[in-house]
C-alpha positions as CSV (number, residue, x, y, z in Angstrom):
1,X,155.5,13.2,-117.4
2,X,153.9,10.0,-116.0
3,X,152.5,9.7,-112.7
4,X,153.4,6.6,-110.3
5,X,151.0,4.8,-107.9
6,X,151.4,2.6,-104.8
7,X,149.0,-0.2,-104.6
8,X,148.4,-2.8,-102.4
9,X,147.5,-6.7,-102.3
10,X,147.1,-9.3,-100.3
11,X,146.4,-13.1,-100.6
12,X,142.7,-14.2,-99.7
13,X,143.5,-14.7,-95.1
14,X,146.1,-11.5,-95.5
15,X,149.3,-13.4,-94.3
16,X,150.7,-12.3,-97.8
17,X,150.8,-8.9,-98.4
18,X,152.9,-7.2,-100.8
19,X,152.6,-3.3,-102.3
20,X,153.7,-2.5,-106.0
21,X,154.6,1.5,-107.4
22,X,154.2,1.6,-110.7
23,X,152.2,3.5,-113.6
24,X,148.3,3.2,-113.1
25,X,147.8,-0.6,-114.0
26,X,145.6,-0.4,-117.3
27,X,146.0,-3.5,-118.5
28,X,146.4,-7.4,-117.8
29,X,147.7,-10.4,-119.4
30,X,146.2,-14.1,-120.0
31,X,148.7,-16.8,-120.3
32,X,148.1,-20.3,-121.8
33,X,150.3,-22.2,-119.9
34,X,149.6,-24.9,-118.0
35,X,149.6,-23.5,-114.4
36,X,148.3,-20.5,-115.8
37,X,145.4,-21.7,-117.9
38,X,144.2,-24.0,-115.1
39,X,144.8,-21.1,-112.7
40,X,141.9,-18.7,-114.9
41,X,144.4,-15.9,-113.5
42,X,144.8,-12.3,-114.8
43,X,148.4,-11.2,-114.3
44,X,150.3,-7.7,-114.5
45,X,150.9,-6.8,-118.1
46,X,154.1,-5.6,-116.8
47,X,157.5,-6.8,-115.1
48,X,158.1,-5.0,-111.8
49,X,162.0,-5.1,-110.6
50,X,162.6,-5.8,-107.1
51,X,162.4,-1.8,-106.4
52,X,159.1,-1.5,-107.3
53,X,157.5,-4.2,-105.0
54,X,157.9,-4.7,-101.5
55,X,156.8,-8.2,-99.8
56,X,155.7,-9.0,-96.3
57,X,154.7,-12.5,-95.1
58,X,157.9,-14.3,-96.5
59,X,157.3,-17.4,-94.2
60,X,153.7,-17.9,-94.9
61,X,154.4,-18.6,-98.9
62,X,155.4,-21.8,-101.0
63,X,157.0,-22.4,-103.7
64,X,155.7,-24.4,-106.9
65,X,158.1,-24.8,-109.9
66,X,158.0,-26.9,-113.3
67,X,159.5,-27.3,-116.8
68,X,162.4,-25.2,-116.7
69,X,162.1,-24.1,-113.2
70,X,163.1,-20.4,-114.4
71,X,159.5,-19.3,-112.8
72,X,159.3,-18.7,-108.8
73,X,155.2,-19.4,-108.5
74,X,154.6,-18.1,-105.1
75,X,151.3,-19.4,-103.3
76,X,149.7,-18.9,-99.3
77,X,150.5,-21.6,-97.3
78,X,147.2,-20.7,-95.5
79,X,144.7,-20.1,-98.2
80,X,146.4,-21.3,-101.1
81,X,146.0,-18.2,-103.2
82,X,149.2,-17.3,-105.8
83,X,150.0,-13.6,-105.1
84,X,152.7,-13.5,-107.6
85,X,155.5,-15.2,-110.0
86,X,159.4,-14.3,-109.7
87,X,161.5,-15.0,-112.6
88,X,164.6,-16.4,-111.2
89,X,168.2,-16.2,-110.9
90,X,168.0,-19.9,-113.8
91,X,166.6,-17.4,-116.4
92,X,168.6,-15.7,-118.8
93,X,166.9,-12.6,-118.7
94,X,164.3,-10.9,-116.2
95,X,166.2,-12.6,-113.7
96,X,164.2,-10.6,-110.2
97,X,161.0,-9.5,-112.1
98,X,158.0,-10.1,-110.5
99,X,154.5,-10.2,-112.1
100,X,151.4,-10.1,-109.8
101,X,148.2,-11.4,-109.9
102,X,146.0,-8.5,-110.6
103,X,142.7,-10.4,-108.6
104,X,144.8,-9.8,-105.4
105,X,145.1,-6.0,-105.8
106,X,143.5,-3.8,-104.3
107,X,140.9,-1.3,-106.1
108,X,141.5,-2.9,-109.7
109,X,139.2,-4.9,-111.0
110,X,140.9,-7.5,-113.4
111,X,137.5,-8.1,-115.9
112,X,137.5,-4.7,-116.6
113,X,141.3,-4.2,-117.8
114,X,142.2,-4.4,-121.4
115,X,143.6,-8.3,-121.5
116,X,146.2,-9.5,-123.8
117,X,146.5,-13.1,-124.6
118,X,150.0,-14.6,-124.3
119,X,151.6,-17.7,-125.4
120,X,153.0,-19.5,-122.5
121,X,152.3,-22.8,-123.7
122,X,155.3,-21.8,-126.4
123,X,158.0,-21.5,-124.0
């Protein structure tokens, strides 16, 4: 039987906040994309559907999107930081998955996570 967990996040000021209940997050992935690579991010190994995550702090984010513009890249307003990505209603599949930014949770520790390399830069 597996055992769910709720965990928080927030961007750096807080105006973001979002919460995530999933599996215990074990693991992170590394994309070479452009945004990504130039972000140095570590992201959710994982998809979470729109059940899993809740979001507050709507109004305070931004959107950035490029190439295919199937990717919502959600930043602060405020602080700039990118909480998480949302994989539009353009995209063929995962259309409402979110992944998050793993440096914005709360009590993981991204460096220590098992990280998987992924090609982006490929799509």
């Amino acid at each position: 039987m597996s055992s769910t967990q709720t965990y928080r996040g927030s961007c750096h000021c807080g105006a973001v906040t979002f919460t995530v209940t999933c599996e215990p997050i074990t693991k992170g992935i590394r994309c070479n994309c452009s945004i990504c690579r130039r972000r140095g991010l570590i992201l959710s190994d994982r998809w979470f559907t729109p059940e899993q995550i809740s979001v507050a702090g709507t109004e305070a984010l931004a959107l950035y999107q490029f190439g295919d513009r199937y990717m919502n890249h959600w930043f602060c307003k405020t602080c700039g930081v990118y909480p998480f990505a949302e994989v539009n209603a353009l995209s063929p599949t995962k259309a409402g998955q979110y992944r998050v930014n793993l440096g914005c949770v709360d009590g993981v520790d991204p460096f220590a996570l098992e990280i998987r390399l992924i090609d982006g830069a490929s799509y």
